[in-house]
C-alpha positions as CSV (number, residue, x, y, z in Angstrom):
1,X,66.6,83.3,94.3
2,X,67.3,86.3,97.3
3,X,69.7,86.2,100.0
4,X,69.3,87.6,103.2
5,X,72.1,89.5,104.3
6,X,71.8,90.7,108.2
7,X,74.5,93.4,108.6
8,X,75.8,95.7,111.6
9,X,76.1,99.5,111.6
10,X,77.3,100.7,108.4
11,X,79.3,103.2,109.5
12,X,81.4,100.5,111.8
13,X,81.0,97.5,111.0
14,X,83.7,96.0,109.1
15,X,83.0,92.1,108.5
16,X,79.3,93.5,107.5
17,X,81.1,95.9,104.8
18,X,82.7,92.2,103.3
19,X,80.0,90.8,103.3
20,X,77.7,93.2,102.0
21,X,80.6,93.7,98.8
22,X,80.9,90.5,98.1
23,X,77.3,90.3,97.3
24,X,76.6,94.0,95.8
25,X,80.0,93.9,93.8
26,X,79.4,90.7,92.0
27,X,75.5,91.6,91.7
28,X,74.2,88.9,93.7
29,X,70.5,89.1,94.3
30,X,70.1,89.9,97.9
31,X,68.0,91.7,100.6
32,X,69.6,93.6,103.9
33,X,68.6,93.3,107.4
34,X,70.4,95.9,109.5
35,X,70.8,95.2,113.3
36,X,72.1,97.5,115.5
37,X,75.0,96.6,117.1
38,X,75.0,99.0,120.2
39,X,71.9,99.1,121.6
40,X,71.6,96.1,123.4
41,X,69.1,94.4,121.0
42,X,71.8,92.3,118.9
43,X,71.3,89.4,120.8
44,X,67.3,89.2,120.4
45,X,67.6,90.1,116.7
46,X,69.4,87.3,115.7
47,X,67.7,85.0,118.1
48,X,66.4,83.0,114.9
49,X,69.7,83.2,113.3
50,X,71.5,81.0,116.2
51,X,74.1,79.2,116.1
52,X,75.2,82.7,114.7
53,X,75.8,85.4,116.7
54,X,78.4,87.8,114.3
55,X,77.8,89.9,111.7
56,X,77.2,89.5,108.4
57,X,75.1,86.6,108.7
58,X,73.9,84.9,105.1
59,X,70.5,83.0,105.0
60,X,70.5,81.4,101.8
61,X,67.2,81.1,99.6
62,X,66.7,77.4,101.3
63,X,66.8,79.0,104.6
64,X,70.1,77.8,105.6
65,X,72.3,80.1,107.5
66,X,75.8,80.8,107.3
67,X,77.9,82.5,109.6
68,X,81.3,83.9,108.9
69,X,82.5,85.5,105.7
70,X,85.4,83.3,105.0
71,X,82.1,80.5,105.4
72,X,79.8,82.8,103.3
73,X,82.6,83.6,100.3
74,X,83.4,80.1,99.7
75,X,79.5,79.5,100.0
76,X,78.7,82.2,97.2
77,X,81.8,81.2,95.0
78,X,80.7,78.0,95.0
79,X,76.9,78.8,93.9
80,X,77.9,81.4,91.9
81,X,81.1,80.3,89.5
82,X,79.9,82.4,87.0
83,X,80.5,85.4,89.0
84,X,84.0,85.0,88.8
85,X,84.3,85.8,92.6
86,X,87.9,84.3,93.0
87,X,90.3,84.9,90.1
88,X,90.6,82.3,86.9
89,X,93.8,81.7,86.9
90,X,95.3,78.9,89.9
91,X,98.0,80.8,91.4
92,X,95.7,84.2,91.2
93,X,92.8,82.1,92.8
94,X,95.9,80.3,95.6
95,X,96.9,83.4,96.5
96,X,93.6,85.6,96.9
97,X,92.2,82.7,98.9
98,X,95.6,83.5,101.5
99,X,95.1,87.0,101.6
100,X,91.8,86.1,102.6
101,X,92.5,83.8,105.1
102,X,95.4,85.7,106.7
103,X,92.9,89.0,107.1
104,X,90.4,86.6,108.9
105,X,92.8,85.3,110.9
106,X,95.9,87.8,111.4
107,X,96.4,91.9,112.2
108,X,94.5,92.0,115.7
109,X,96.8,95.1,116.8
110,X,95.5,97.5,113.7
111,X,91.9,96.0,114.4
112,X,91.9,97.0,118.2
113,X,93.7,100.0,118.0
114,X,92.1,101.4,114.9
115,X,88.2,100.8,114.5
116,X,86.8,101.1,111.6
117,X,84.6,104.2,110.7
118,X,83.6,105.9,107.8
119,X,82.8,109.2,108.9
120,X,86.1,111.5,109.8
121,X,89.9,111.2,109.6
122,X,91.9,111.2,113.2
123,X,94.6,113.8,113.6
124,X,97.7,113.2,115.6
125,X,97.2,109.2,115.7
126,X,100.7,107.6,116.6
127,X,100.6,104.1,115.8
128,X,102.4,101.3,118.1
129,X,105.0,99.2,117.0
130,X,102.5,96.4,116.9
131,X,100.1,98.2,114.3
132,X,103.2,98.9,112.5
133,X,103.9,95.8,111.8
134,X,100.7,94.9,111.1
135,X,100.7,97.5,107.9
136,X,103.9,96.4,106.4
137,X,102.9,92.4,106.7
138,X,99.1,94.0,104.4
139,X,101.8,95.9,102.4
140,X,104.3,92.6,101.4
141,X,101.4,90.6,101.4
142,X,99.5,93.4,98.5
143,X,103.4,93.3,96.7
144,X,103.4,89.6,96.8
145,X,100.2,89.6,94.9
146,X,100.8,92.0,92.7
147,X,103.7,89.6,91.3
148,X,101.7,87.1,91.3
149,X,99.1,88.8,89.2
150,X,100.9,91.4,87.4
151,X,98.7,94.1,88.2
152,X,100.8,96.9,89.3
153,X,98.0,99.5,90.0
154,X,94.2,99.1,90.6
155,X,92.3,96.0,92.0
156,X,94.8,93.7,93.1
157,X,93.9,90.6,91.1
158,X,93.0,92.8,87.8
159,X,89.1,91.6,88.5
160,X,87.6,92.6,91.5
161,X,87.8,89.7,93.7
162,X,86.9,88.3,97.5
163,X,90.3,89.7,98.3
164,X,89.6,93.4,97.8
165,X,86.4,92.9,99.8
166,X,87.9,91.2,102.3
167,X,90.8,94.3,102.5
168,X,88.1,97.3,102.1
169,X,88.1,98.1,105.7
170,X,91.7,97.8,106.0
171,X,91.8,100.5,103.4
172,X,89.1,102.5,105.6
173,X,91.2,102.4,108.7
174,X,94.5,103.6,106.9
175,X,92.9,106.9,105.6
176,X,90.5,106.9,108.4
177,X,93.4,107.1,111.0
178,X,95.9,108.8,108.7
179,X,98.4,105.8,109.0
180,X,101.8,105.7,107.4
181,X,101.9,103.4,104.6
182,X,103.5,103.2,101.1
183,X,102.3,105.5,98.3
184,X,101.0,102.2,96.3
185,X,99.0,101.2,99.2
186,X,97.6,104.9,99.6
187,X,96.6,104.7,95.5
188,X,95.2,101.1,96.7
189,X,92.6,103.0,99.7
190,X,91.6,105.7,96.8
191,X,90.5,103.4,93.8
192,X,89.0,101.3,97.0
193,X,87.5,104.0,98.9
194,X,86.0,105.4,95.9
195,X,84.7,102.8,94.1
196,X,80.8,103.8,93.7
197,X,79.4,101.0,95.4
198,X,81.5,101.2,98.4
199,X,80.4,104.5,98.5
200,X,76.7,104.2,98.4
201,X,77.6,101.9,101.8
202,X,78.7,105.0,102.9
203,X,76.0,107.3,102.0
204,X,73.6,105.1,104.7
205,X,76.2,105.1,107.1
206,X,74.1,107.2,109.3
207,X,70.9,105.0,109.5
208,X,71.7,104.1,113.2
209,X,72.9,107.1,115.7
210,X,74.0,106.4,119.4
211,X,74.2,109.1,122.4
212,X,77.7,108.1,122.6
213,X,80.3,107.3,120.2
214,X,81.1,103.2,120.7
215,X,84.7,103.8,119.9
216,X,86.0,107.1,121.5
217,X,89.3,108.2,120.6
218,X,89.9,111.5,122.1
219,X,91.9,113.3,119.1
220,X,91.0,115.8,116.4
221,X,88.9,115.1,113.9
222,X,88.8,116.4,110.0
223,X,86.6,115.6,107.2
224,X,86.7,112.1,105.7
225,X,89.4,112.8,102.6
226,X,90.8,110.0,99.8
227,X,94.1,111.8,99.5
């Protein structure tokens, strides 16, 4: 039984980075199909997939497709309650499943204005009011849970769980960008960040090259760094 996982550009692709750990991190059995995102193929790529037309995009061993990782967790926690993919405990498992929701849902400004990539950190990057916000609602959100669980350090559960998946390119775009957060959530992007299997993610990130970056920012640049 082998999933097919179709995936974006590693190096920018966010939802395909949840995806992909939520299968790799809870040793799923599965097989990746990288489109590339920028080069005006996407569309005829996942032709066969339609109704999808995002990535990550899950075809199941039946041949059913899902699209949407909120969709394709609940899909692989379900087949897979062994895995221990959500926490045990209820109000663990309630409260994941809201972090979860509120990253599919919520933060727009810190998408838009901070892309994920994986390969530099920005220097000089002032961050609006807007993404401002958007970091201390992820930071009382990661407190909240952290009651809830009493895990003071680490995963946020204890377990790794859907909702560190779902948060790894949050984590990315903090130390990617250099953004101003707590030093808990800073500890959070280094035990995320270097976790070995996100970083074999990053170790392909270069698979696909384009003439042109897809997301220029015009600031300095220094090497990717966890501290």
């Amino acid at each position: 039984m082998t999933y097919q996982l179709y995936i974006g550009d590693r190096k920018y692709s966010s939802w395909s980075l949840r995806g992909w750990l939520m299968l790799e991190k809870f040793n799923l059995p599965h097989e990746v199909s990288l489109i590339e995102m920028f080069s005006g193929t996407m569309k005829a790529q996942m032709a066969a997939l339609a109704p999808a037309r995002l990535l990550p995009t899950l075809q199941l061993p039946d041949g059913t497709v899902i699209g949407e990782t909120v969709a394709i967790a609940e899909t692989l926690a379900e087949r897979h309650p062994e895995a221990g993919m959500w926490p045990e405990d209820p109000r663990q498992r309630a409260t994941a499943r809201w972090l979860v929701a509120e990253m599919a849902s919520g933060f727009g400004a810190l998408r838009s204005a901070c892309p994920m990539q994986l390969a530099h950190v920005y220097q000089g990057f002032e961050p609006s009011d807007a993404v401002l916000a958007d970091l201390r609602r992820v930071e009382a959100l990661f407190d909240h849970a952290r009651r809830v669980s009493g895990c003071a350090e680490g995963w946020l559960f204890g377990n790794y769980s859907i909702a560190d998946a779902f948060y790894a390119p949050v984590a990315a775009r903090i130390v990617g960008f250099d953004l101003p957060v707590s030093e808990a959530m800073r500890a959070y992007c280094r035990v995320t960040l270097s976790d070995p299997v996100l970083r074999r993610w990053r170790d392909r990130m270069d698979e696909v090259s384009y003439a042109s970056d897809p997301y220029p920012i015009d600031l300095p640049r220094k090497p990717w760094q966890l501290s």
